[in-house]
PDB file of N, CA, C and O in Angstrom:
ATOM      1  N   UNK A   1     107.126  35.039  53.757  1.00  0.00           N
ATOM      2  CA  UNK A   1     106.687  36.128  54.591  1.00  0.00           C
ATOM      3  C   UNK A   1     107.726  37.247  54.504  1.00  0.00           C
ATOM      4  O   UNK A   1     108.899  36.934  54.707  1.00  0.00           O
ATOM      5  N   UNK A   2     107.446  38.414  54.248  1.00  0.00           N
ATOM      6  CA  UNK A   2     108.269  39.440  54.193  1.00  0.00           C
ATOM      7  C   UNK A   2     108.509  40.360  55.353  1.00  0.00           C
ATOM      8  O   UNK A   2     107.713  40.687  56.234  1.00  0.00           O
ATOM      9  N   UNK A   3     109.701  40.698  55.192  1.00  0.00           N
ATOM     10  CA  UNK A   3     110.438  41.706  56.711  1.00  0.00           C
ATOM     11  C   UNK A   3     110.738  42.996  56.042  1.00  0.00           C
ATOM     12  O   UNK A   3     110.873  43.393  54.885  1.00  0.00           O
ATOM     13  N   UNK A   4     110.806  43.675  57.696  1.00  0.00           N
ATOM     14  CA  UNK A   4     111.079  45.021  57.360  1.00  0.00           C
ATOM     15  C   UNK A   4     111.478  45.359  58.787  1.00  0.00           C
ATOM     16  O   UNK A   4     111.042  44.876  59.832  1.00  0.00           O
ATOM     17  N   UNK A   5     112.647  46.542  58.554  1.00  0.00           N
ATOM     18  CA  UNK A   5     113.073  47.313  59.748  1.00  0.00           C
ATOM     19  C   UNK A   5     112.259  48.426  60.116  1.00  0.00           C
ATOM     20  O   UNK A   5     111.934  49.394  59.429  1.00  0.00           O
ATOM     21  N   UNK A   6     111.991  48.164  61.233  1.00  0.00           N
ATOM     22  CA  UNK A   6     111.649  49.217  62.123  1.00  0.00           C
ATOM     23  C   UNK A   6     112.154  49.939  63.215  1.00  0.00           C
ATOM     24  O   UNK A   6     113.170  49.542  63.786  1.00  0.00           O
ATOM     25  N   UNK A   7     111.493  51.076  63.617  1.00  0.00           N
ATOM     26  CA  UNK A   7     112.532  52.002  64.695  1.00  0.00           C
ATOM     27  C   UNK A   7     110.873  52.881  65.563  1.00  0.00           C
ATOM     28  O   UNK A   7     109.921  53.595  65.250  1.00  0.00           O
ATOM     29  N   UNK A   8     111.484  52.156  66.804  1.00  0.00           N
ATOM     30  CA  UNK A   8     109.811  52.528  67.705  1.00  0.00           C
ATOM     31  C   UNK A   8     108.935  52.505  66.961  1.00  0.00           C
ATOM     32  O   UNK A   8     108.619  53.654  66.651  1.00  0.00           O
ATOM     33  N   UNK A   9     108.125  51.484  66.309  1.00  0.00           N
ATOM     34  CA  UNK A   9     107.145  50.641  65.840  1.00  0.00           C
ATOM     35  C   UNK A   9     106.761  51.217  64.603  1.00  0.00           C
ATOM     36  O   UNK A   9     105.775  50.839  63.970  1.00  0.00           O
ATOM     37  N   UNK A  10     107.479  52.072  64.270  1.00  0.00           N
ATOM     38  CA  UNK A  10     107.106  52.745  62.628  1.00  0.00           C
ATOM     39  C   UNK A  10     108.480  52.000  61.762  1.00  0.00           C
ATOM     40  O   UNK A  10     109.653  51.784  62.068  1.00  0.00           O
ATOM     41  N   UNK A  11     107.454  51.694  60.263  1.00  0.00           N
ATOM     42  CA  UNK A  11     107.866  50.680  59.332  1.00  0.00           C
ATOM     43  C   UNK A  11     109.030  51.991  59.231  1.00  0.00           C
ATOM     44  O   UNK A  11     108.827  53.174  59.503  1.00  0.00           O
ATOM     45  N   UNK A  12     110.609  51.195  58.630  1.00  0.00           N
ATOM     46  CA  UNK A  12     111.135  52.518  58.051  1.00  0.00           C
ATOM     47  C   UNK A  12     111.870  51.745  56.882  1.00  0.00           C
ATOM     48  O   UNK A  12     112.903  52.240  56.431  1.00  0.00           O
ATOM     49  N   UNK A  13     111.604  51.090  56.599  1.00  0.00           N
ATOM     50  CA  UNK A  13     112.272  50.313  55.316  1.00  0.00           C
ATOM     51  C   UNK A  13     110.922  49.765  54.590  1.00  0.00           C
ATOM     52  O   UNK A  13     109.787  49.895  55.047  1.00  0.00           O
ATOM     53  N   UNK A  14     111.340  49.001  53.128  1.00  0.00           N
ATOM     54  CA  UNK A  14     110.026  48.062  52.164  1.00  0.00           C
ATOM     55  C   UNK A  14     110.282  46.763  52.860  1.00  0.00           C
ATOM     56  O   UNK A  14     111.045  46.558  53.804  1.00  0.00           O
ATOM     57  N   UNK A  15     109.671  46.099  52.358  1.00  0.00           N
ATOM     58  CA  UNK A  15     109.213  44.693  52.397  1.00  0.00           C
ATOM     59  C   UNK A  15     110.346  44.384  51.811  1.00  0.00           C
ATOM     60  O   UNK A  15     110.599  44.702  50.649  1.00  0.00           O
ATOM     61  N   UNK A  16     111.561  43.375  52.987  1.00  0.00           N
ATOM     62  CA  UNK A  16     112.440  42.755  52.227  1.00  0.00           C
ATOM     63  C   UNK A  16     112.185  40.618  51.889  1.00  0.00           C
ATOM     64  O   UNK A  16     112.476  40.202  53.011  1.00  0.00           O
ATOM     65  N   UNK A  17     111.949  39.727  51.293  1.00  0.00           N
ATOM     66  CA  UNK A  17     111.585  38.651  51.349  1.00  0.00           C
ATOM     67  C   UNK A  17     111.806  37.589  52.370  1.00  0.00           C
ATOM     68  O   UNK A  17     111.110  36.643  52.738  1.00  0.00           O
ATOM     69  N   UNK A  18     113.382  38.174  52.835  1.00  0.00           N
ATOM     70  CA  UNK A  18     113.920  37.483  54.191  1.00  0.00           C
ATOM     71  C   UNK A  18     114.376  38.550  54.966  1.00  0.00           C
ATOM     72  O   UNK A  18     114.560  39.729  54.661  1.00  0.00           O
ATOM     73  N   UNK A  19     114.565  37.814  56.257  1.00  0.00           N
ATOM     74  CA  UNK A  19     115.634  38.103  57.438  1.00  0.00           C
ATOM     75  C   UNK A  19     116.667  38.744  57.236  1.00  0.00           C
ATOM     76  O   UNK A  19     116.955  39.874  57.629  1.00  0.00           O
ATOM     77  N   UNK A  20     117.394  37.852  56.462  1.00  0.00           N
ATOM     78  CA  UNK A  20     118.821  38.438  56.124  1.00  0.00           C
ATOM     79  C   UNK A  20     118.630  39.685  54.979  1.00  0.00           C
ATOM     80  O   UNK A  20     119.161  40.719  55.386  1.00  0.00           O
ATOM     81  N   UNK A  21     118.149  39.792  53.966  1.00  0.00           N
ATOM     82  CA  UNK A  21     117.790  40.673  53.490  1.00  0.00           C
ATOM     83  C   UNK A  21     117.759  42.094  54.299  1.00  0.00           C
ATOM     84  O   UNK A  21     118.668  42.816  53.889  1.00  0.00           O
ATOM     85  N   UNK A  22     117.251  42.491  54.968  1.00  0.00           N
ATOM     86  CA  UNK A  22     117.027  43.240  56.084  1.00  0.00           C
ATOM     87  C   UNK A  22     117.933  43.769  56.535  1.00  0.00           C
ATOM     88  O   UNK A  22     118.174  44.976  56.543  1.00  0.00           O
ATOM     89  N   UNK A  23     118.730  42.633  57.102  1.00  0.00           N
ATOM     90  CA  UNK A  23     119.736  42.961  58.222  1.00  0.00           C
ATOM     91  C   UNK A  23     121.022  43.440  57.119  1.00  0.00           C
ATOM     92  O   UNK A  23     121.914  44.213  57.470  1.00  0.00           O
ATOM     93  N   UNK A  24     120.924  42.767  55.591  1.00  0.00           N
ATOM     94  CA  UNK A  24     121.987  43.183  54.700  1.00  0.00           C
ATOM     95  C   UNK A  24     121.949  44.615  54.572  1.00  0.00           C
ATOM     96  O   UNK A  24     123.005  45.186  54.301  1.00  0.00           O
ATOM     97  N   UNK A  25     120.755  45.372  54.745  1.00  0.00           N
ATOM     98  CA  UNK A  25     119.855  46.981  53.997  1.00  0.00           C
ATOM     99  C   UNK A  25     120.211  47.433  55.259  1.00  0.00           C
ATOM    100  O   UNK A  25     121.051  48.333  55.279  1.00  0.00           O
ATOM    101  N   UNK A  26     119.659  46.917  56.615  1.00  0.00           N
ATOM    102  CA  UNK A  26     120.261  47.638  58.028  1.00  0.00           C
ATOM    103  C   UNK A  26     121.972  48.059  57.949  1.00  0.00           C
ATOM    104  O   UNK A  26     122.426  49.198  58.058  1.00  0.00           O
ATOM    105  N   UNK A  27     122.698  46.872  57.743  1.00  0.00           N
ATOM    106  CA  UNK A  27     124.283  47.169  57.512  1.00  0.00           C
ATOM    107  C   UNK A  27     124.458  47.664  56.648  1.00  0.00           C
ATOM    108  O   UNK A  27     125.470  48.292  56.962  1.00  0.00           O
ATOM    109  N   UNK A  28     124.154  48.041  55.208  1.00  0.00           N
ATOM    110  CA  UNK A  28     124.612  48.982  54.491  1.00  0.00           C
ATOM    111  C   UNK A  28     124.015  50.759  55.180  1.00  0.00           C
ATOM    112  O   UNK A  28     124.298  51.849  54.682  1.00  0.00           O
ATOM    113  N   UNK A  29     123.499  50.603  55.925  1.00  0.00           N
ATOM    114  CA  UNK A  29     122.533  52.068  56.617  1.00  0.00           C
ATOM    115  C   UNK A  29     123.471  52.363  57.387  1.00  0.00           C
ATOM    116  O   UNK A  29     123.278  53.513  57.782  1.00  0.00           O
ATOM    117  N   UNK A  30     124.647  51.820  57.934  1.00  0.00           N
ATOM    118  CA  UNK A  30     124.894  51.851  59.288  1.00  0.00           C
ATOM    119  C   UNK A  30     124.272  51.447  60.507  1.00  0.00           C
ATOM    120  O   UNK A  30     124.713  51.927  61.552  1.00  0.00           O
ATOM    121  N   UNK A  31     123.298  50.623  60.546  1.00  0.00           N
ATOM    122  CA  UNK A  31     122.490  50.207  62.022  1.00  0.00           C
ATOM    123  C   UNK A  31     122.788  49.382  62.430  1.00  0.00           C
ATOM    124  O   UNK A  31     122.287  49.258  63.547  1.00  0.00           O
ATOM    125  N   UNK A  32     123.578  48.386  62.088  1.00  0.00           N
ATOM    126  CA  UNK A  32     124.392  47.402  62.706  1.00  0.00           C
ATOM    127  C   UNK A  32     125.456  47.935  63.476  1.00  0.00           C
ATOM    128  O   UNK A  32     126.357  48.516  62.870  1.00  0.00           O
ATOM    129  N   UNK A  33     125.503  47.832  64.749  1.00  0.00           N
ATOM    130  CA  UNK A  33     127.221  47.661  65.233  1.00  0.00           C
ATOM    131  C   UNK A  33     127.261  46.283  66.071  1.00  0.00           C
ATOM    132  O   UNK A  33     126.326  45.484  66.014  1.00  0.00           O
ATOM    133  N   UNK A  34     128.668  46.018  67.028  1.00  0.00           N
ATOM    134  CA  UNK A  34     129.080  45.736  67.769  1.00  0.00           C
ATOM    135  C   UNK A  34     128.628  45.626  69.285  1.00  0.00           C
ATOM    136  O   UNK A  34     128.871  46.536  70.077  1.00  0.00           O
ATOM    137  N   UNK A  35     127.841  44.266  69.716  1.00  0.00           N
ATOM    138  CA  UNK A  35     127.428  43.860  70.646  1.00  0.00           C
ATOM    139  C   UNK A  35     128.176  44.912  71.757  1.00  0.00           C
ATOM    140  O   UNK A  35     129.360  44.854  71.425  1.00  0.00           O
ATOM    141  N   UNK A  36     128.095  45.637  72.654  1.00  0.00           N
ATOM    142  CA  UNK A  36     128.892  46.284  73.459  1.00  0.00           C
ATOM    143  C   UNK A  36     129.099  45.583  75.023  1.00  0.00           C
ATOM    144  O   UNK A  36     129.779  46.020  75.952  1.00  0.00           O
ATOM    145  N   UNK A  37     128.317  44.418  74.968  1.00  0.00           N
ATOM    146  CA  UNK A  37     128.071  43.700  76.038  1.00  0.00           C
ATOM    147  C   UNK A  37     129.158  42.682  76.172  1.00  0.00           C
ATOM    148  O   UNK A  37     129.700  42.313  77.214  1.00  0.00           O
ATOM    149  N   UNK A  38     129.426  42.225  74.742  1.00  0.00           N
ATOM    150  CA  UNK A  38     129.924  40.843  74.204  1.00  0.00           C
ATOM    151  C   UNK A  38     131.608  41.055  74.057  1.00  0.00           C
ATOM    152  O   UNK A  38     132.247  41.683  73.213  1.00  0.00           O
ATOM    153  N   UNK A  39     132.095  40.191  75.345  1.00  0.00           N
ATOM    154  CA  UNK A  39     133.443  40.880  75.511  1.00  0.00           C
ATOM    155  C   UNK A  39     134.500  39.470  74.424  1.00  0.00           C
ATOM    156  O   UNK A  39     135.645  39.126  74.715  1.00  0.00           O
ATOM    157  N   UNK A  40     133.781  38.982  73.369  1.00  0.00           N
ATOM    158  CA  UNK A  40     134.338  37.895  72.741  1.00  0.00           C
ATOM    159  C   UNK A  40     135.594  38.202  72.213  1.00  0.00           C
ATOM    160  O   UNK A  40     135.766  39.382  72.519  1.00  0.00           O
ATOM    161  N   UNK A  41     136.499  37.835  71.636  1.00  0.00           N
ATOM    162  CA  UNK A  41     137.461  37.965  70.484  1.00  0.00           C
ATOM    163  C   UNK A  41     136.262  38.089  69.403  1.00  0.00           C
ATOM    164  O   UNK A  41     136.018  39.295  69.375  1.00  0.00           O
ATOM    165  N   UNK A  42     135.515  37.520  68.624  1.00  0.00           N
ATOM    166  CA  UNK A  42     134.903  38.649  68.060  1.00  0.00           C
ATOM    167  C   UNK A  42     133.510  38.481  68.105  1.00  0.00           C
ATOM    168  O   UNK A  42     132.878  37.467  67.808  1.00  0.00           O
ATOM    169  N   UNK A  43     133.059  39.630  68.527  1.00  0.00           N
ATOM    170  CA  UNK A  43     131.509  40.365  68.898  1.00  0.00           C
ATOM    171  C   UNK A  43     130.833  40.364  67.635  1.00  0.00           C
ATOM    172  O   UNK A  43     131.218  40.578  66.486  1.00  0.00           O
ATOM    173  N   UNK A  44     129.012  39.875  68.466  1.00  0.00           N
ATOM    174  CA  UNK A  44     128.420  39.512  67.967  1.00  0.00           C
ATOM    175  C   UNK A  44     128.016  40.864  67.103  1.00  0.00           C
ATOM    176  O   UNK A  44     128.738  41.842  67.296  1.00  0.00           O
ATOM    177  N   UNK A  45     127.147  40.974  66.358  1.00  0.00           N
ATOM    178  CA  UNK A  45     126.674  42.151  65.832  1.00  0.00           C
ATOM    179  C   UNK A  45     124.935  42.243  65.920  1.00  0.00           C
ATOM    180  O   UNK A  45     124.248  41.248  65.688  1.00  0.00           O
ATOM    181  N   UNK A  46     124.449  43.326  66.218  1.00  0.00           N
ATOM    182  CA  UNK A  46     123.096  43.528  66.516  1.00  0.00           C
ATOM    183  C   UNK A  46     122.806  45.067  66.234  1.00  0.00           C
ATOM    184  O   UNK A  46     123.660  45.950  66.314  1.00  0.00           O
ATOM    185  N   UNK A  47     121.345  45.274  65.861  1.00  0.00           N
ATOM    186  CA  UNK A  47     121.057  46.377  65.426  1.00  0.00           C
ATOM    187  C   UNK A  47     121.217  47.338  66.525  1.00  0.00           C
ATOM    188  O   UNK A  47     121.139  47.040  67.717  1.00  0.00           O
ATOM    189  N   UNK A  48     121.524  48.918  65.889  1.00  0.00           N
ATOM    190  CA  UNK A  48     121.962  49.769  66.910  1.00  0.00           C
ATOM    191  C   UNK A  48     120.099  49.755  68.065  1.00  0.00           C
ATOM    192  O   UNK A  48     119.041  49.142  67.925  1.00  0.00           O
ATOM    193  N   UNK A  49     120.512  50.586  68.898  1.00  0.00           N
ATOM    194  CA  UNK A  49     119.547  50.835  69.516  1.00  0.00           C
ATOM    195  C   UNK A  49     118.179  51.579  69.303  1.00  0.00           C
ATOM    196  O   UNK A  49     118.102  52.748  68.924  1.00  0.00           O
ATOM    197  N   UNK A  50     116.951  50.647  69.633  1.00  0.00           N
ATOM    198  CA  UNK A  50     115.670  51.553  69.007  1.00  0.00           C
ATOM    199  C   UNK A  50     114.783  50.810  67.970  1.00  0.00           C
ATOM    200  O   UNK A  50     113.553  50.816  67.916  1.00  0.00           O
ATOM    201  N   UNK A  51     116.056  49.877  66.790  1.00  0.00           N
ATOM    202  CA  UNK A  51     116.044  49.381  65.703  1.00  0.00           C
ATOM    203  C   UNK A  51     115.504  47.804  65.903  1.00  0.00           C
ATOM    204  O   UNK A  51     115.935  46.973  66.703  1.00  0.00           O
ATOM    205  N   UNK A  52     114.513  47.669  65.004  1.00  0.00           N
ATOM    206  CA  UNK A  52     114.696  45.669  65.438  1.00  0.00           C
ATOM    207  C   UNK A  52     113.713  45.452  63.963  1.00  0.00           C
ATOM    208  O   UNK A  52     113.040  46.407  63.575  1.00  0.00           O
ATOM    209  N   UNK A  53     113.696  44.098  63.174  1.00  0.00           N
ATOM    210  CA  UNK A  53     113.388  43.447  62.033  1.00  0.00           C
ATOM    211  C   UNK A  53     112.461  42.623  62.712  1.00  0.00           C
ATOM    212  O   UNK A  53     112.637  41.832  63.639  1.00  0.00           O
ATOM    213  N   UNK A  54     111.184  43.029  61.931  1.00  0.00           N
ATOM    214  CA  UNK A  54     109.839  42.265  62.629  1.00  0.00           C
ATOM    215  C   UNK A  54     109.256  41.801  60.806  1.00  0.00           C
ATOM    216  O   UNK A  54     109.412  42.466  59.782  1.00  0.00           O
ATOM    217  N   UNK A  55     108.742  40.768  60.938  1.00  0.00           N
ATOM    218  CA  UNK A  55     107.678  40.341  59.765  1.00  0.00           C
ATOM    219  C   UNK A  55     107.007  41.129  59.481  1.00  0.00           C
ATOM    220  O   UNK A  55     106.829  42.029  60.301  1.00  0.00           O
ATOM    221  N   UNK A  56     106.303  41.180  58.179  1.00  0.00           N
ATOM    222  CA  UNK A  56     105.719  42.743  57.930  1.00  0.00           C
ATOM    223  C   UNK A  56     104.824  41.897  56.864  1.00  0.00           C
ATOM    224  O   UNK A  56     105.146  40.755  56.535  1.00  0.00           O
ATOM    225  N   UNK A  57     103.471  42.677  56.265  1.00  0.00           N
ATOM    226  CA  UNK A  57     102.514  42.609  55.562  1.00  0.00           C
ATOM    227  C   UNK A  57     103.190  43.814  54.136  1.00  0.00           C
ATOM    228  O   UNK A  57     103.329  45.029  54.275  1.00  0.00           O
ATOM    229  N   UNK A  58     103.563  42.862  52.627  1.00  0.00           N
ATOM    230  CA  UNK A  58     104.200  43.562  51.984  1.00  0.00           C
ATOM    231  C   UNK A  58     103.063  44.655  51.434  1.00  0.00           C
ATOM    232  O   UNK A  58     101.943  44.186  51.633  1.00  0.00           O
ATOM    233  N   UNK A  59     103.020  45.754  50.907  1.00  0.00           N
ATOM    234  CA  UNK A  59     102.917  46.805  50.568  1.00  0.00           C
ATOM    235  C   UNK A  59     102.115  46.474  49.235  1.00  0.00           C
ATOM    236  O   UNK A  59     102.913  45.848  48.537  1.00  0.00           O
ATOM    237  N   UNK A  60     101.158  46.576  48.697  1.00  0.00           N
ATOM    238  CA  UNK A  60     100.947  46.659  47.101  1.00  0.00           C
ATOM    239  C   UNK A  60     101.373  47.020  45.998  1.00  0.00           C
ATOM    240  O   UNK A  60     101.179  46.577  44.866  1.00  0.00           O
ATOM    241  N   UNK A  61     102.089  48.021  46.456  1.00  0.00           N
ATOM    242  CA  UNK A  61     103.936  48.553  45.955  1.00  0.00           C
ATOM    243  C   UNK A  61     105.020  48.003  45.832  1.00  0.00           C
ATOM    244  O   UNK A  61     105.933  48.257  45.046  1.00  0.00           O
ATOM    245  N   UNK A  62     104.880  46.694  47.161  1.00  0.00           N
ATOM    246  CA  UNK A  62     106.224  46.052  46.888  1.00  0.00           C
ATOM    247  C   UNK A  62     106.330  45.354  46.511  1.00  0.00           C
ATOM    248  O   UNK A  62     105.306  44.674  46.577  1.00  0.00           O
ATOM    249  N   UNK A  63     107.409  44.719  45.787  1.00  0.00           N
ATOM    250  CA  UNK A  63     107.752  43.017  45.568  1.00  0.00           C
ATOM    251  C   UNK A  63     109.290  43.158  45.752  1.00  0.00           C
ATOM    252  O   UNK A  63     110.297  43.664  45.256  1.00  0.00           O
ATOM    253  N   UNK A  64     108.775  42.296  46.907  1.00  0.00           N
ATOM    254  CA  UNK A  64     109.874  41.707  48.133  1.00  0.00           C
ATOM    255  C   UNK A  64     111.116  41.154  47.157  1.00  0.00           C
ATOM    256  O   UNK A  64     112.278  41.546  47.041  1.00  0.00           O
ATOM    257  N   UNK A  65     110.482  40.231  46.600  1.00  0.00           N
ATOM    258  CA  UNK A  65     111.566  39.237  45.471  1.00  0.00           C
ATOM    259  C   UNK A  65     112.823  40.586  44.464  1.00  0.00           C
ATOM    260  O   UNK A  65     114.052  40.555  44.402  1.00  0.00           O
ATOM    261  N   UNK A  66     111.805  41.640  43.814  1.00  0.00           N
ATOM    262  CA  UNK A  66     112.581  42.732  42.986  1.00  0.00           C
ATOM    263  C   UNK A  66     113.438  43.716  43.743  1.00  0.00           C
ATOM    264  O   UNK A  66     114.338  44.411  43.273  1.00  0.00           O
ATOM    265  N   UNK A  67     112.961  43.657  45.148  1.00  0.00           N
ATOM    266  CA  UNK A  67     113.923  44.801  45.899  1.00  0.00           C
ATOM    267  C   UNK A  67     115.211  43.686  46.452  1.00  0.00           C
ATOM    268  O   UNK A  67     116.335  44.136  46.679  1.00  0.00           O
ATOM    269  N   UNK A  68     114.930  42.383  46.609  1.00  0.00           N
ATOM    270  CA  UNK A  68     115.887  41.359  46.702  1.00  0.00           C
ATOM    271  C   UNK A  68     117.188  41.600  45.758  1.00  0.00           C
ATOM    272  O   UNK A  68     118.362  41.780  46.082  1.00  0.00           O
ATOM    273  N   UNK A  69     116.659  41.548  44.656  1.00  0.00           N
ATOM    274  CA  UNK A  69     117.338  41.341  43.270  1.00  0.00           C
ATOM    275  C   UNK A  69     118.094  42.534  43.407  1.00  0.00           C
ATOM    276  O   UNK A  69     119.271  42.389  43.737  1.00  0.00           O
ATOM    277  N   UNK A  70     117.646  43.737  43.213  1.00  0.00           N
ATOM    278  CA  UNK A  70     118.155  44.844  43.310  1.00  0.00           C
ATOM    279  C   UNK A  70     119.091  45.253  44.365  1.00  0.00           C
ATOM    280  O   UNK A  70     120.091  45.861  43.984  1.00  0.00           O
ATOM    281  N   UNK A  71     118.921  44.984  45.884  1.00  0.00           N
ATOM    282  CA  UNK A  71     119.902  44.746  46.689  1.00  0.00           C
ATOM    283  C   UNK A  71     121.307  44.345  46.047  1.00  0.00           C
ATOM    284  O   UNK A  71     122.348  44.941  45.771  1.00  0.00           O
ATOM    285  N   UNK A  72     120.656  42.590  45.911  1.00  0.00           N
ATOM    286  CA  UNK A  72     121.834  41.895  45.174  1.00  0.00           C
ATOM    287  C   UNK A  72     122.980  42.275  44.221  1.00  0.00           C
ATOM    288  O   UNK A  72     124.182  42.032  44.325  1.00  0.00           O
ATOM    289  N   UNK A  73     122.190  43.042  43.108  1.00  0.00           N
ATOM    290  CA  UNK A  73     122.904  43.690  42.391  1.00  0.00           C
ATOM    291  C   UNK A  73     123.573  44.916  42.591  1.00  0.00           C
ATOM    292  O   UNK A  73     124.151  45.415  41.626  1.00  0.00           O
ATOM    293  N   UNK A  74     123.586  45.379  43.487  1.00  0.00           N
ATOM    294  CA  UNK A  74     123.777  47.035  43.966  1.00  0.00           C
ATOM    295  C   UNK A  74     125.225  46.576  44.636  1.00  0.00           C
ATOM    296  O   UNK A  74     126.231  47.283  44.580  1.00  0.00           O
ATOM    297  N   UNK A  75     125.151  44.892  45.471  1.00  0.00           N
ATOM    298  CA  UNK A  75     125.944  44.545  45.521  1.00  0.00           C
ATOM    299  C   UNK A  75     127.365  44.104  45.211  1.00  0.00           C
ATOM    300  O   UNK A  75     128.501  44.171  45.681  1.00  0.00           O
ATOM    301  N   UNK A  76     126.451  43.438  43.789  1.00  0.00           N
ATOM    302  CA  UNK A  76     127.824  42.720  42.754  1.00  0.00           C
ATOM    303  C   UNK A  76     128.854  43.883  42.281  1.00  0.00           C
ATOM    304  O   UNK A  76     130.072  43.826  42.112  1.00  0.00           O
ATOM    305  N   UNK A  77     127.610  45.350  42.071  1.00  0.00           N
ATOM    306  CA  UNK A  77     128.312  46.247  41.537  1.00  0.00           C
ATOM    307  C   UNK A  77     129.546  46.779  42.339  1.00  0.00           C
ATOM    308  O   UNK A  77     130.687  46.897  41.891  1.00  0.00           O
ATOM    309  N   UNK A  78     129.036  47.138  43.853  1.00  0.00           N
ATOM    310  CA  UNK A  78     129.961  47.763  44.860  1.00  0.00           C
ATOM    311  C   UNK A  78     131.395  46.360  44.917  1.00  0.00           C
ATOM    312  O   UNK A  78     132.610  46.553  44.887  1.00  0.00           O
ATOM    313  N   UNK A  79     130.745  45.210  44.993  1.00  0.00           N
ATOM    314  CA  UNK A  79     132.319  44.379  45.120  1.00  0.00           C
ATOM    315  C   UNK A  79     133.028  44.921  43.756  1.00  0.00           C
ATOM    316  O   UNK A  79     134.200  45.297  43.791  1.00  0.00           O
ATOM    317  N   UNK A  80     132.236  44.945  42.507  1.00  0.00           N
ATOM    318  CA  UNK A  80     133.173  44.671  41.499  1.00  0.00           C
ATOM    319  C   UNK A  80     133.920  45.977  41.147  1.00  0.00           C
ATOM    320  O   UNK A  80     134.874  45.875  40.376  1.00  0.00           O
ATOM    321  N   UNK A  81     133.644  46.986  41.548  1.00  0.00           N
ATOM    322  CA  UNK A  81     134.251  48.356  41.970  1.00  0.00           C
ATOM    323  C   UNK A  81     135.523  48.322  42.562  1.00  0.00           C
ATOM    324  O   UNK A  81     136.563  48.864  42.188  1.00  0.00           O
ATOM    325  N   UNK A  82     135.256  47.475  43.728  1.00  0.00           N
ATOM    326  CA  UNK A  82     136.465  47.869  44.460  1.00  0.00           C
ATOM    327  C   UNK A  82     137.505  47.274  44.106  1.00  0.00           C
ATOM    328  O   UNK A  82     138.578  47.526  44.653  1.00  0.00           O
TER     329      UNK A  82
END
């Protein structure tokens, strides 16, 4: 089943294959911060406000699996950069 971020009930991302997927594309956006509630040594992290990852019906456009891959790799590249 494929996910996607949304912001007040409009899709604003593709069809990612998972959860984490998502939340990886949210944190590279900046929409992740710091629980502000969560007075831990270290705080949880949750999407900024507005923002939340709901299951989604993929797109005929998308494939969840290739924007996976591509993530992934966008990845390897940015570690192997630094």
């Amino acid at each position: 089943m494929p996910y996607a971020l949304y912001s007040d009930d409009a899709k604003i991302s593709k069809a990612y294959p998972t959860e984490a997927s998502v939340w990886k594309h949210a944190e590279d956006s900046g929409l992740v911060i710091d629980d502000p509630e969560d007075e831990t040594s270290s705080p949880r992290r949750i999407l900024d406000n507005g923002y939340e990852i709901r299951a989604c019906s993929a797109e005929p456009s998308d494939n969840p699996n290739r924007k996976d891959a591509d993530a992934e790799a966008d990845y390897q590249l940015s570690r192997d950069a630094a």
